[in-house]
C-alpha positions as CSV (number, residue, x, y, z in Angstrom):
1,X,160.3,-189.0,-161.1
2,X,162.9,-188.9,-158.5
3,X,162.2,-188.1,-154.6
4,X,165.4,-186.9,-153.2
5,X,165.8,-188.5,-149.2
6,X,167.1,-186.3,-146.7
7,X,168.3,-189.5,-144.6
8,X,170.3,-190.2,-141.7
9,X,170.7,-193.7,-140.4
10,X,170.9,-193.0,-136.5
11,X,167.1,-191.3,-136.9
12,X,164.4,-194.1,-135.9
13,X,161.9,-192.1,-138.1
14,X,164.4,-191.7,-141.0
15,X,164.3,-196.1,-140.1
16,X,160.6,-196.6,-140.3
17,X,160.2,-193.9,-143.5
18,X,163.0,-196.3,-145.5
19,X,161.1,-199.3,-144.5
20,X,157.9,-198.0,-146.6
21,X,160.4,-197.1,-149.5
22,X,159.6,-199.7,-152.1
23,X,155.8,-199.9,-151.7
24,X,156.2,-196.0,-152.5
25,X,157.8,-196.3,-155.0
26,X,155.7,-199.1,-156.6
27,X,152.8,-196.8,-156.3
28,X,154.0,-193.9,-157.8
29,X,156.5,-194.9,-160.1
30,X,159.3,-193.2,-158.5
31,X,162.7,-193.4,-157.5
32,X,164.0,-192.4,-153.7
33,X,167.6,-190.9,-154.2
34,X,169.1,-191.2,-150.4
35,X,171.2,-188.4,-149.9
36,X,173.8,-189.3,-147.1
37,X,173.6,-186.2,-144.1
38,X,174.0,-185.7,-140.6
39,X,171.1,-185.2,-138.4
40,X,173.5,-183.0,-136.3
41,X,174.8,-181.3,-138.6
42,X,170.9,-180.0,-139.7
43,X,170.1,-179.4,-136.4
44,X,173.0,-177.5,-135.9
45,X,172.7,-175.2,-138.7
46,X,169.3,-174.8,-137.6
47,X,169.3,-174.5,-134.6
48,X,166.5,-177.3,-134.0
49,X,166.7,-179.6,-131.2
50,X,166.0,-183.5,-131.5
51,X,162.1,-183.6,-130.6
52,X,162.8,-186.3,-128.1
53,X,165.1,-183.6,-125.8
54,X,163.0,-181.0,-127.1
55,X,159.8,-182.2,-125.8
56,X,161.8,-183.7,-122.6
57,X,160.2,-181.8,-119.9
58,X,156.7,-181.1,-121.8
59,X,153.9,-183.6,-120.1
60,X,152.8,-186.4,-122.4
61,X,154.2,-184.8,-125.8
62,X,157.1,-187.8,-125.4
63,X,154.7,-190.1,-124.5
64,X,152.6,-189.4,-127.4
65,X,156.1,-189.9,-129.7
66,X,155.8,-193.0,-129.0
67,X,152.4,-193.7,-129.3
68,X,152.8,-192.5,-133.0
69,X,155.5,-194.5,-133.7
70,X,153.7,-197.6,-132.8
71,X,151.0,-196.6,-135.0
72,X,153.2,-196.5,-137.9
73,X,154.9,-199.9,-137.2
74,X,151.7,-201.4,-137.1
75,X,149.9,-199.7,-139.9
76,X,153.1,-200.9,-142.4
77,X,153.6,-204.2,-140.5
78,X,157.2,-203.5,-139.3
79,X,157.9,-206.0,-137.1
80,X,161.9,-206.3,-137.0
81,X,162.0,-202.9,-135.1
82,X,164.2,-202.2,-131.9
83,X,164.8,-199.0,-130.1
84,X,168.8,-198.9,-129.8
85,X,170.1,-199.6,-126.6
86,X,172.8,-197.3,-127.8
87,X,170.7,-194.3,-128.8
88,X,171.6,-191.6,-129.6
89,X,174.0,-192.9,-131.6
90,X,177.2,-190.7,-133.3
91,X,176.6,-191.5,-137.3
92,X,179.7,-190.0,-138.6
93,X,181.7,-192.6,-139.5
94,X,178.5,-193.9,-141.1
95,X,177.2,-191.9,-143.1
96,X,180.7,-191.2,-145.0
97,X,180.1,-194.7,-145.2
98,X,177.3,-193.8,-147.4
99,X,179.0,-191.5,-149.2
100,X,181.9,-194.3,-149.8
101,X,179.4,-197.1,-150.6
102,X,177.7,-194.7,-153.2
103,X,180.7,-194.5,-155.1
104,X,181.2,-197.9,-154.9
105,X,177.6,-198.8,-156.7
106,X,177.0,-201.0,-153.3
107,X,174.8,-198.2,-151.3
108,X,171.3,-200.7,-151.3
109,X,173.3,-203.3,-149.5
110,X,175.1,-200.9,-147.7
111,X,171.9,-199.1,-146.5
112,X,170.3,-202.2,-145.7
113,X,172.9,-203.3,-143.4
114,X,173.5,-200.5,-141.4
115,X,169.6,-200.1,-141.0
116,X,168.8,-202.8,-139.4
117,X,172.1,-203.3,-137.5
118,X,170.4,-200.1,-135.8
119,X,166.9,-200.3,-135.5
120,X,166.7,-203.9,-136.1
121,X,170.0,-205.9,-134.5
122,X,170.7,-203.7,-131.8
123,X,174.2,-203.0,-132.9
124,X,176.3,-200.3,-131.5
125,X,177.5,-199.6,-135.0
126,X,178.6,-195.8,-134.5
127,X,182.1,-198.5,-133.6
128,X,184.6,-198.9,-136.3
129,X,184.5,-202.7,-135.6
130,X,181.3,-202.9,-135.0
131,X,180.7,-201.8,-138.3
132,X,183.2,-203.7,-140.6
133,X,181.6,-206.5,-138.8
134,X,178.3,-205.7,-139.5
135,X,179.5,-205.4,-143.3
136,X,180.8,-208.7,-143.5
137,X,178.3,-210.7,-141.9
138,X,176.5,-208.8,-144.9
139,X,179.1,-210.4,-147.6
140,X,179.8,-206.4,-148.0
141,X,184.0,-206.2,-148.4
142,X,184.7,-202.8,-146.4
143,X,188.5,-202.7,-147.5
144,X,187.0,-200.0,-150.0
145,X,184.4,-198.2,-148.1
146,X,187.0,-197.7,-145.0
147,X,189.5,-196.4,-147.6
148,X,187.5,-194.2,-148.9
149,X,186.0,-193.1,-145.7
150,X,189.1,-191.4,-144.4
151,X,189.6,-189.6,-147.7
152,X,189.2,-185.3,-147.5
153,X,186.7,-185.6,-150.7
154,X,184.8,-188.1,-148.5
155,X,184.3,-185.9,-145.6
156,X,183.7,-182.7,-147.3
157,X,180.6,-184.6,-149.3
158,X,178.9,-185.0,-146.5
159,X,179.6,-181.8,-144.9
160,X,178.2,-180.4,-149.0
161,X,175.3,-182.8,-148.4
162,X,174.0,-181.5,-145.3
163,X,174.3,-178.3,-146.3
164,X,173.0,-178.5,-149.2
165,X,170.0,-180.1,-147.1
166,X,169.8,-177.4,-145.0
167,X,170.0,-174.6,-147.7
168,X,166.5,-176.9,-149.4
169,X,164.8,-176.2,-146.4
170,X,165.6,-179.6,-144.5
171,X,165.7,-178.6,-140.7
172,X,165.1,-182.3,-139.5
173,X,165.0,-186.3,-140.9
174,X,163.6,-187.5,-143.1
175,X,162.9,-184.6,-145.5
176,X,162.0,-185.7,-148.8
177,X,162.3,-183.1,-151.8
178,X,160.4,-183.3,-155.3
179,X,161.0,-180.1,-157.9
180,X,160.5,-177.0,-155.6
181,X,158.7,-179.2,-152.6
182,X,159.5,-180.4,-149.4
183,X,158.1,-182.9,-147.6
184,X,159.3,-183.3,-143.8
185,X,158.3,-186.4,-141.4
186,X,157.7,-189.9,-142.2
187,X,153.7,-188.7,-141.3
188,X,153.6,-186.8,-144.2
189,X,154.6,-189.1,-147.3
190,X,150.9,-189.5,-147.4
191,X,151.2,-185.7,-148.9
192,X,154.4,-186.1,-151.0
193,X,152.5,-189.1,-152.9
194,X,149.4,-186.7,-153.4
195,X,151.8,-184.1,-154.7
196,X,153.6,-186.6,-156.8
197,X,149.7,-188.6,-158.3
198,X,148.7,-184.6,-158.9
199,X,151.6,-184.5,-161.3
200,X,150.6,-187.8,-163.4
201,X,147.4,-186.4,-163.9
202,X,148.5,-183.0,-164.4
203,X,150.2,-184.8,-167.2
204,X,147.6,-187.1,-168.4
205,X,145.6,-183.7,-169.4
206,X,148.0,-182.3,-171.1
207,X,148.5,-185.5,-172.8
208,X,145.1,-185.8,-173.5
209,X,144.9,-182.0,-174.8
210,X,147.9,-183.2,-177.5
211,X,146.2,-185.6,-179.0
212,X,143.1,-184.4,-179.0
213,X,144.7,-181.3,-180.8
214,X,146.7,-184.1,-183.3
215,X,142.9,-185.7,-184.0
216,X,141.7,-181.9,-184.7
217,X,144.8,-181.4,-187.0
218,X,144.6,-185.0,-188.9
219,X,140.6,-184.7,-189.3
220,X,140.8,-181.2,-191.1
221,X,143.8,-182.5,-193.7
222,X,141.9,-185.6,-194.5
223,X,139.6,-182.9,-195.9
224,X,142.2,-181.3,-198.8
């Protein structure tokens, strides 16, 4: 089954859901397809507002951000996270990075570079430098990616992404999307893999009901 992954790399949460990717997917026997968007842009053509400014002025709901956070980090044992010093960051040029690196069948090594040079290095890689550094401390050539980065099919994929994200019902990151569902917050994978385990045995009935019917079938032949 495939999980489609609203992400954005400048999100801590869209971070700290990516971290808990591949245990996920062990689970459930799934694959996460990261769809390259901008958090902006969703908000934008929403009309939502970052919780941290949202909740800016409202007593203890930032604190309590926070607070949740932590409980996540230490519930999945991630211990390489950093809030940015840089935050909120401008993930433009990164995410059509993304979009590049896709095409280039290097988007795992791409994603896990630009990851942690955000929420795990510190790096103030919204910088083009920054960036192609990043990439080659990696052993990730960027001649390609920044080619392709400043190409019009480049940019108008991830404007098509996000609002193709939007128009699914994303208004935030991460979102994930399975069939007809959506799934928004990191907090509530817990209900995307219940949704996702209610499927396998949804199918192991109706497995079961086949061969039972096959038995039924074989059983009154043997008879002629």
């Amino acid at each position: 089954m495939i999980v489609d992954f609203i992400y954005d790399v400048a999100t801590p949460n869209g971070y700290l859901a990516h971290k808990v990717v591949p245990e996920f997917e062990k689970r459930t026997n799934t694959t996460f397809n990261y769809i390259p968007c901008l958090a902006g842009g969703i908000f934008k053509l929403t009309n939502n507002t970052p919780p941290l400014i949202a909740n800016a002025d409202v007593k203890n709901k930032s604190d309590y951000f926070f607070v949740e956070m932590n409980r996540w980090i230490k519930k999945h044992k991630i211990d390489r996270f950093k809030n940015n010093s840089n935050f909120p960051q401008n993930s433009l040029l990164i995410q059509r990075g993304a979009i590049a690196a896709k095409q280039l069948n290097i988007f795992k090594e791409y994603i896990e570079c630009t990851m942690t040079g955000m929420w795990e290095k510190d790096l103030n890689i919204q910088e083009k430098e920054v960036l192609k550094q990043a990439l080659k401390n990696d052993g990730i050539d960027h001649s390609e990616i920044f080619e392709i980065i400043e190409t019009k099919e480049c940019k108008d994929q991830l404007i098509a992404n996000t609002s193709w994200a939007v128009e699914k019902g994303a208004f935030g990151i991460p979102t994930f999307l399975i069939d007809d569902q959506i799934f928004f917050g990191k907090d509530h994978m817990y209900q995307l893999e219940e949704y996702i385990n209610s499927k396998d045995v949804e199918l192991l009935k109706r497995w079961t009901l086949r061969c039972r019917t096959f038995e039924k079938v074989d059983l009154q032949m043997s008879h002629f």
